[in-house]
C-alpha positions as a Markdown table, in Angstrom:
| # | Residue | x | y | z |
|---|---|---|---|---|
| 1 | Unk | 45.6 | -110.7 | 104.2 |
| 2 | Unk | 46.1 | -108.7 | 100.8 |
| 3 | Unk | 49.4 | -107.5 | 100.0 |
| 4 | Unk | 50.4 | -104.2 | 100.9 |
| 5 | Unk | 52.1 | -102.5 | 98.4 |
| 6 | Unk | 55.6 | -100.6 | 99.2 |
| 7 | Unk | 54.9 | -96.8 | 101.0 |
| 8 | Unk | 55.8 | -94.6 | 97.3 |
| 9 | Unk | 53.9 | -97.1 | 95.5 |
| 10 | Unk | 50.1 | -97.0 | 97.6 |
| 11 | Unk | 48.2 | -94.3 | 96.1 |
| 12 | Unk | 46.2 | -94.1 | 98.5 |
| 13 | Unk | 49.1 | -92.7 | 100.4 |
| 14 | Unk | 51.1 | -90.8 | 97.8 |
| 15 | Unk | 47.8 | -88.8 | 97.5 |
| 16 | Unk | 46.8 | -88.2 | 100.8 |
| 17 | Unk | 47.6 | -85.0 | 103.0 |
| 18 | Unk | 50.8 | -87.1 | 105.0 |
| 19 | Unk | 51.9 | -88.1 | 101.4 |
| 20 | Unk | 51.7 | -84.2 | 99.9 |
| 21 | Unk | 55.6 | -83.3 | 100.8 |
| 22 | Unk | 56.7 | -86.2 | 98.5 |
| 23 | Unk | 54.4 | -85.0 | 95.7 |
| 24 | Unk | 56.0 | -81.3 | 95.7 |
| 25 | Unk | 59.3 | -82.6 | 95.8 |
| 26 | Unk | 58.7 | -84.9 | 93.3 |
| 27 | Unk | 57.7 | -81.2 | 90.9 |
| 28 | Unk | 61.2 | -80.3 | 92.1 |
| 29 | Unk | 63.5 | -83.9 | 91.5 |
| 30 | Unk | 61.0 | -84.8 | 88.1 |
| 31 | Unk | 61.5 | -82.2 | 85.9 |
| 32 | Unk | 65.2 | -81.2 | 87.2 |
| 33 | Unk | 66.2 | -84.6 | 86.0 |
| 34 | Unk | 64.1 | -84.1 | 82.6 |
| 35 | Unk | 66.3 | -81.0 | 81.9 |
| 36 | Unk | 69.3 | -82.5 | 82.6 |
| 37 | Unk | 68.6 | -85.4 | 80.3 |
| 38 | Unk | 67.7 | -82.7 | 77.4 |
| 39 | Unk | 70.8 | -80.3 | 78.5 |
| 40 | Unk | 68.8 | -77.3 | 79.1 |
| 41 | Unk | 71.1 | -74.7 | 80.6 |
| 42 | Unk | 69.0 | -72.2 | 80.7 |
| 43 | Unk | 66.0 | -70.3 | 79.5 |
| 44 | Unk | 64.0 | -67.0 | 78.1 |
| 45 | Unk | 60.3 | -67.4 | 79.4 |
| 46 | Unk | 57.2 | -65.4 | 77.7 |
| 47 | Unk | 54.8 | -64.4 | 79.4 |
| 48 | Unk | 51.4 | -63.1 | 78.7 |
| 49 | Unk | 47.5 | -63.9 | 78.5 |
| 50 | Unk | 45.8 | -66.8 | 77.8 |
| 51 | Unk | 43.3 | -65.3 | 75.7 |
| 52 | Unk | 45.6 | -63.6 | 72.8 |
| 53 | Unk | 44.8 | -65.9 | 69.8 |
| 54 | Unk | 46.4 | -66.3 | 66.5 |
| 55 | Unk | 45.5 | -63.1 | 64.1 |
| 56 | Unk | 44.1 | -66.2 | 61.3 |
| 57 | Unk | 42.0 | -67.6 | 64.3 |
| 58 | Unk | 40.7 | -64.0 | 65.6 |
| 59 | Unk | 40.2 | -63.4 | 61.4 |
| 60 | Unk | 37.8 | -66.8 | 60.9 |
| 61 | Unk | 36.0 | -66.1 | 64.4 |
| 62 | Unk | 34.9 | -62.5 | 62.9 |
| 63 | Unk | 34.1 | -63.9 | 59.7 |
| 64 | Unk | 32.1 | -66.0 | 61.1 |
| 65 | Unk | 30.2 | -64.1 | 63.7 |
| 66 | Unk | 29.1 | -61.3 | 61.0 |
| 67 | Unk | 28.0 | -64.0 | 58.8 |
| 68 | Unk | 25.4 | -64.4 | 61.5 |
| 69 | Unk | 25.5 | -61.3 | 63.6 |
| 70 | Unk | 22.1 | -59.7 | 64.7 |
| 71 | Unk | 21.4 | -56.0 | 65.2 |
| 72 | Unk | 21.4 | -56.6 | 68.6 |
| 73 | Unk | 25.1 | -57.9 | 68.4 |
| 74 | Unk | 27.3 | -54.8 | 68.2 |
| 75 | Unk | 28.8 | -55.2 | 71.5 |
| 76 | Unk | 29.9 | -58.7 | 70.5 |
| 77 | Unk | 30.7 | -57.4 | 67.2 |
| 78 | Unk | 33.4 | -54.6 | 68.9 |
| 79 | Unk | 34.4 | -57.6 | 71.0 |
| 80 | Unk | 35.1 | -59.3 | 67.7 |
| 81 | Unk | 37.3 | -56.5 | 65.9 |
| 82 | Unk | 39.4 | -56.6 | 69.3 |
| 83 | Unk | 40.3 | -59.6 | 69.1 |
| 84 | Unk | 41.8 | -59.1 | 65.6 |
| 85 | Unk | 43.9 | -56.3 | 67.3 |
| 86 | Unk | 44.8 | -58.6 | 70.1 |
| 87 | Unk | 46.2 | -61.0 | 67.8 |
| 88 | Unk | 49.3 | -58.5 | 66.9 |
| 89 | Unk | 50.9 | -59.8 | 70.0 |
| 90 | Unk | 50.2 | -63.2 | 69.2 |
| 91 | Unk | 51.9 | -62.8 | 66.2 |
| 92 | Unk | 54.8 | -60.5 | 67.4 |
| 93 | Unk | 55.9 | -63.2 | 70.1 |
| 94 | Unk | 55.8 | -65.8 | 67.7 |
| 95 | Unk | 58.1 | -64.1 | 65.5 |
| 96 | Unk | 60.5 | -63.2 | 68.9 |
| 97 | Unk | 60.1 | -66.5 | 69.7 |
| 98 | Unk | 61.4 | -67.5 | 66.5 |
| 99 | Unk | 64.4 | -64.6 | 66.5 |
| 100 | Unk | 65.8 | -66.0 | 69.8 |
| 101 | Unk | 66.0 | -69.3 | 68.9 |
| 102 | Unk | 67.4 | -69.0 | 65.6 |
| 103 | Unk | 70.4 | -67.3 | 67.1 |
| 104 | Unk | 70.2 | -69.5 | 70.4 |
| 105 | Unk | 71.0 | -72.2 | 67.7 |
| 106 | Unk | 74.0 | -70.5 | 66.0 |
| 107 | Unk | 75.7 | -70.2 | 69.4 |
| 108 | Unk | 78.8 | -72.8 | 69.9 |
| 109 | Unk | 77.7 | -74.5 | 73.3 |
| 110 | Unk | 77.9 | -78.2 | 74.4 |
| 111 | Unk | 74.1 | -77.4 | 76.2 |
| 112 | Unk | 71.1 | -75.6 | 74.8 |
| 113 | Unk | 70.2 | -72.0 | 75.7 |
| 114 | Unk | 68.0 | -69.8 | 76.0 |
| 115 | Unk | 65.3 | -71.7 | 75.5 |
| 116 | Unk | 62.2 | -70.2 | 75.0 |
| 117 | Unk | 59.4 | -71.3 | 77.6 |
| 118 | Unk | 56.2 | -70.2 | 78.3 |
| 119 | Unk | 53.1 | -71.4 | 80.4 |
| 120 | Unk | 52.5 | -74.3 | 78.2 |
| 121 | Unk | 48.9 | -73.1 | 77.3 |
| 122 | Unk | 46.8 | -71.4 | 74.6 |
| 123 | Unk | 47.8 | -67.7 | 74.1 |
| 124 | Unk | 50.7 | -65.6 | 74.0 |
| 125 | Unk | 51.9 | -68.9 | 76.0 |
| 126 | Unk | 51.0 | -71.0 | 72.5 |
| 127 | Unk | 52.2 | -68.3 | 70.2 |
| 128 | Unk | 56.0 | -68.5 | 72.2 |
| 129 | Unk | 56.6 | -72.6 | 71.4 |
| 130 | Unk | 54.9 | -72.4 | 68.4 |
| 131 | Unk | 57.4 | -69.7 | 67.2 |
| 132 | Unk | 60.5 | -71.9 | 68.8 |
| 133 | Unk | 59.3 | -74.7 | 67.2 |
| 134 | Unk | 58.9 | -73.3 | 63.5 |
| 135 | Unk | 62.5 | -72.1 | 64.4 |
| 136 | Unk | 63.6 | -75.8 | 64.6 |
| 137 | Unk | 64.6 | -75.7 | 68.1 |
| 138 | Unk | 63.5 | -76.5 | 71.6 |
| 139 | Unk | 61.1 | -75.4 | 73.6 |
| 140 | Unk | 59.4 | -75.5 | 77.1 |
| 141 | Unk | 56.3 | -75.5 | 78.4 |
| 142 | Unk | 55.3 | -75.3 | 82.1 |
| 143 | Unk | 51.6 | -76.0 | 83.0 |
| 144 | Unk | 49.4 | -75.8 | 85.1 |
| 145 | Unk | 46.7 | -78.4 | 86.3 |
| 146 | Unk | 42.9 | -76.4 | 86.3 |
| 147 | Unk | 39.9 | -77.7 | 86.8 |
| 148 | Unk | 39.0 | -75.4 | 83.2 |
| 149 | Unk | 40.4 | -73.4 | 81.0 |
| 150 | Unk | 44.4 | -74.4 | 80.7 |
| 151 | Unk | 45.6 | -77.2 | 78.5 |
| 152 | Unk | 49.1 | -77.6 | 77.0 |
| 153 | Unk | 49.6 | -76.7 | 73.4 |
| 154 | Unk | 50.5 | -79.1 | 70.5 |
| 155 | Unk | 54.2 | -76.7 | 70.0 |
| 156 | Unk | 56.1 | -78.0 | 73.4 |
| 157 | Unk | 59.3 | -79.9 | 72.4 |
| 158 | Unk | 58.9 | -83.8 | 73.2 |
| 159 | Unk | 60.2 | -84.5 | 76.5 |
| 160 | Unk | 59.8 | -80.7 | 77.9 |
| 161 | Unk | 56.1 | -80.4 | 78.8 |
| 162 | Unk | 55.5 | -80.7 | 82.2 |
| 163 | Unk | 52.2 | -80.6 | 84.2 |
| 164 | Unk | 52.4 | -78.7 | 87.8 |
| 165 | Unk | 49.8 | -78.9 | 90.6 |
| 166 | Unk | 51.2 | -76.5 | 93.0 |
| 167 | Unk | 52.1 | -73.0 | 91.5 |
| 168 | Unk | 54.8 | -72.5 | 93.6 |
| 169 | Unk | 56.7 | -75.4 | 91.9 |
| 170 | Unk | 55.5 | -74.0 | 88.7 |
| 171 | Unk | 56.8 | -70.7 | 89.9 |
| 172 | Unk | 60.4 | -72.2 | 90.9 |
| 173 | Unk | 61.1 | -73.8 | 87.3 |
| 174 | Unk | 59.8 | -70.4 | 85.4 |
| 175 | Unk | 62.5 | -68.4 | 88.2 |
| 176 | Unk | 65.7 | -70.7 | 88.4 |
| 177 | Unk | 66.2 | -71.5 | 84.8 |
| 178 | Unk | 65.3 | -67.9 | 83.2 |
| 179 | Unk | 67.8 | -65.5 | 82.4 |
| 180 | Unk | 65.5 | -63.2 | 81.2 |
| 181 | Unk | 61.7 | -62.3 | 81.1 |
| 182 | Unk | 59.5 | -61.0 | 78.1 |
| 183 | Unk | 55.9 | -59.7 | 79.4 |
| 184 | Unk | 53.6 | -59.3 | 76.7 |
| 185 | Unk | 49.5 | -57.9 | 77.3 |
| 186 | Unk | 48.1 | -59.9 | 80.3 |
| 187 | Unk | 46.5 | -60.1 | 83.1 |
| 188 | Unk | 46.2 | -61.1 | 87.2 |
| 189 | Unk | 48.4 | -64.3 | 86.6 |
| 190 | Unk | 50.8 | -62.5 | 83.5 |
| 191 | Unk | 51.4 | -59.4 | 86.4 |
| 192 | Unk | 51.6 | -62.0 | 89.3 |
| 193 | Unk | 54.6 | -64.0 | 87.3 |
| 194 | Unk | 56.2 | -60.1 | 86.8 |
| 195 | Unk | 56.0 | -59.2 | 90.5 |
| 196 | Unk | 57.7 | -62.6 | 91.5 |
| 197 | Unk | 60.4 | -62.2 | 89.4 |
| 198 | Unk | 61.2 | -58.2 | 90.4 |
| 199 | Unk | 60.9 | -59.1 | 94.0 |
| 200 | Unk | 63.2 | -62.0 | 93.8 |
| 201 | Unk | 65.8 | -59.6 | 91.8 |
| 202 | Unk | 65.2 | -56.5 | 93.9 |
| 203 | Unk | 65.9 | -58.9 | 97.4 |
| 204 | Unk | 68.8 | -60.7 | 95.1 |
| 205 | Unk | 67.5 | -64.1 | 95.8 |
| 206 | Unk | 67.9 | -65.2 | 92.2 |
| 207 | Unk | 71.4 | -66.9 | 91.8 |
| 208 | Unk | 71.9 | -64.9 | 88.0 |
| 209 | Unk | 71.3 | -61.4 | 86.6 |
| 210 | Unk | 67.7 | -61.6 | 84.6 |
| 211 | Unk | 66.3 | -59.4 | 81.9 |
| 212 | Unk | 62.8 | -58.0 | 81.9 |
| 213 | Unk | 60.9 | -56.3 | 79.2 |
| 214 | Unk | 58.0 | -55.2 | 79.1 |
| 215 | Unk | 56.2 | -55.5 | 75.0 |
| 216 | Unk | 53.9 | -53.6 | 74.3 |
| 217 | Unk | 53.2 | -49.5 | 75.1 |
| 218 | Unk | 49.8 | -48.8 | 74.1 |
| 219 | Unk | 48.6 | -51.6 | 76.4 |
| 220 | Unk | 50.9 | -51.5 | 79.4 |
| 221 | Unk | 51.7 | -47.3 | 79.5 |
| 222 | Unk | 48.3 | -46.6 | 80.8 |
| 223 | Unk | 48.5 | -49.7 | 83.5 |
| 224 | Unk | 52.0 | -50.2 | 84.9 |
| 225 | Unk | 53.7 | -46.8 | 85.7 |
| 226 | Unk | 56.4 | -47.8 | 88.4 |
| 227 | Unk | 57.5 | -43.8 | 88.9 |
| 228 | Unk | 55.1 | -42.9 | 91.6 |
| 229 | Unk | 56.4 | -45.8 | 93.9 |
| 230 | Unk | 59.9 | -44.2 | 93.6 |
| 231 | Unk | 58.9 | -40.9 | 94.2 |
| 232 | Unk | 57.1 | -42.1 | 97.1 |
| 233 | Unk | 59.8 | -44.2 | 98.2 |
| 234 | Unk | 58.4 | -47.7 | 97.9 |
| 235 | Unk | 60.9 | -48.9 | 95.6 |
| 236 | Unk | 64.3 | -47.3 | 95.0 |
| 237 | Unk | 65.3 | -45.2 | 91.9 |
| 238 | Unk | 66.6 | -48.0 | 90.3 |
| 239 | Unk | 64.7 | -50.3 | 90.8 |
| 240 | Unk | 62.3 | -48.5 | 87.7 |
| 241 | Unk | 65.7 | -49.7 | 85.5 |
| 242 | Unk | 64.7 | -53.2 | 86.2 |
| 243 | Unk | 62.1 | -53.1 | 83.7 |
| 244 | Unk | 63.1 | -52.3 | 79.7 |
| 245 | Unk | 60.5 | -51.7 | 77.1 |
| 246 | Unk | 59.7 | -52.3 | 74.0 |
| 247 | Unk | 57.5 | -52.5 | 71.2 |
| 248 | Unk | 58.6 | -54.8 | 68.1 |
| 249 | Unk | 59.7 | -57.9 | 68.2 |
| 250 | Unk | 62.9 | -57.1 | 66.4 |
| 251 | Unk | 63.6 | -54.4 | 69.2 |
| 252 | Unk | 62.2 | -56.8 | 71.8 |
| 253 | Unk | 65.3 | -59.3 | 70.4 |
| 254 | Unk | 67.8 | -57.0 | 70.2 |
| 255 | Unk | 67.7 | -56.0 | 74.2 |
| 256 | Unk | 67.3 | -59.7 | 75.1 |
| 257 | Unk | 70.7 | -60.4 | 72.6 |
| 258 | Unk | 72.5 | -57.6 | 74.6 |
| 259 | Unk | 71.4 | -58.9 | 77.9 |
| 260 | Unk | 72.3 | -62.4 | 77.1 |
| 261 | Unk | 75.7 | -61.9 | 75.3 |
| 262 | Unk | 76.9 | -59.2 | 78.2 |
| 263 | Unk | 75.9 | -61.1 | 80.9 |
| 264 | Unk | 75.5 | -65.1 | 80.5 |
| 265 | Unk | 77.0 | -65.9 | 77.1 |
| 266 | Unk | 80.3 | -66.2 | 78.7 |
| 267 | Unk | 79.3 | -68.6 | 80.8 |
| 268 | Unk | 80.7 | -72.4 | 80.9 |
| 269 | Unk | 78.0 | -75.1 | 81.1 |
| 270 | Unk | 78.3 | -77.0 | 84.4 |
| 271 | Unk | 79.0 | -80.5 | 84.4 |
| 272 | Unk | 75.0 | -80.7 | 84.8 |
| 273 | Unk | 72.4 | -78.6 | 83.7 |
| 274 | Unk | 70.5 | -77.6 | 85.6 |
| 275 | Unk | 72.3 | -78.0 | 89.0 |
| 276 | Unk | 70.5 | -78.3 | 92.3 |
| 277 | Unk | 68.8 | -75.1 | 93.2 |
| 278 | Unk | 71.0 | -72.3 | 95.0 |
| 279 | Unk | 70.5 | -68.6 | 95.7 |
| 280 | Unk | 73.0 | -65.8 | 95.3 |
| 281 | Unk | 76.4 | -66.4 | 97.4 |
């Protein structure tokens, strides 16, 4: 008779269907006990797409394709020039990245906050720990296990990269530890992460006040206009005060600052940090 191995050891179990409530709460127990062990009180998550690269990147790619480029390219060529616009936010949340940590650092506190986190990937998500890390400080990344496309980037502070199979645990970590919420250009899954977090302040299932602004007018005016739900009743009047906006990243820092030091700075650091999860009392 071979030896049978104890229940939470057998993989065979641990990744069958019986075994998949141990596997989510292990995304829950893991990384709670990861940012207790780091003293992460709490956080400031960037959000935005995966597909924003670095204005030096976007520069060498054009280069590069009009070195080659055919007459029959000009669609790929307009593609091209895009993406060298698109890298302004790239570049803007790596510099608001590196703003709110500097002054995260200067604060007296026993725990480290407002940590700036992101997705863990390539794109506005890369540009966010890559700004906190040239900053000196720490910094967060939550990702995502695909089958393509998403890996972590090389900026995530040692010890604060996780890897997530089920979004919703992904979704937790982003919700319970953020006190506020910068949305830069994105798309389906930048929105998606938006909507969660308005719903959950709107029903007052978040335990804390949160921030959210929204960076960057010329690409969110013509696409995320929250009026006509009020006027239609869908939402109340203010709930479109939920949502501040703005458009540098100095101006971006300065609402988050006010935010932060009105509402949170205040606050002592509990004996752990993070604490088990709770909603409002």
């Amino acid at each position: 008779m071979r030896p049978q191995p104890l229940p939470y050891l057998d993989p065979e179990f641990m990744e069958s269907d019986d075994g998949r409530p141990l596997r989510i709460l292990a995304e829950y127990l893991e990384p709670l006990r990861r940012f207790q062990a780091q003293g992460i009180q709490d956080t400031v998550v960037l959000f935005g797409s995966a597909r924003i690269h670095s204005r030096e990147r976007a520069m060498l790619d054009l280069q590069d394709f009009e070195s080659g480029r055919t007459a029959a390219d000009e669609q790929l060529m307009a593609q091209k020039r895009k993406a060298v616009e698109w890298s302004r936010y790239y570049e803007d949340a790596r510099t608001l990245a590196g703003l709110l940590t500097t002054w995260s650092m200067s604060l007296q506190s026993p725990t480290h906050r407002f940590v700036v986190t992101s997705g863990g990937g390539p794109g506005i998500m890369e540009a966010a720990n890559r700004g906190a890390t040239e900053a000196g400080g720490k910094t967060v990344g939550l990702n995502i296990r695909l089958p393509f496309e998403q890996g972590a980037n090389p900026y995530i502070t040692e010890g604060l990269h996780f890897e997530f199979h089920y979004f919703f645990m992904r979704k937790f970590w982003f919700a319970y530890l953020a006190k506020a919420l910068v949305v830069f250009p994105g798309g389906f899954g930048t929105l998606d992460e938006m909507f969660e977090i308005l719903t959950l302040m709107q029903t007052e299932k978040l335990g804390e006040r949160i921030q959210i602004v929204l960076y960057g007018s010329e690409y969110w005016d013509p696409i995320l206009n929250l009026e006509p739900m009020a006027e239609w009743g869908a939402i109340g009047p203010a709930d479109t005060s939920l949502i501040k906006r703005a458009d540098t990243p100095e101006q971006a820092f300065m609402l988050l600052k006010t935010h932060l030091s009105e509402h949170h700075l205040q606050k002592a650091a509990p004996k752990k940090t993070p604490q088990l999860a709770r909603t409002r009392s």
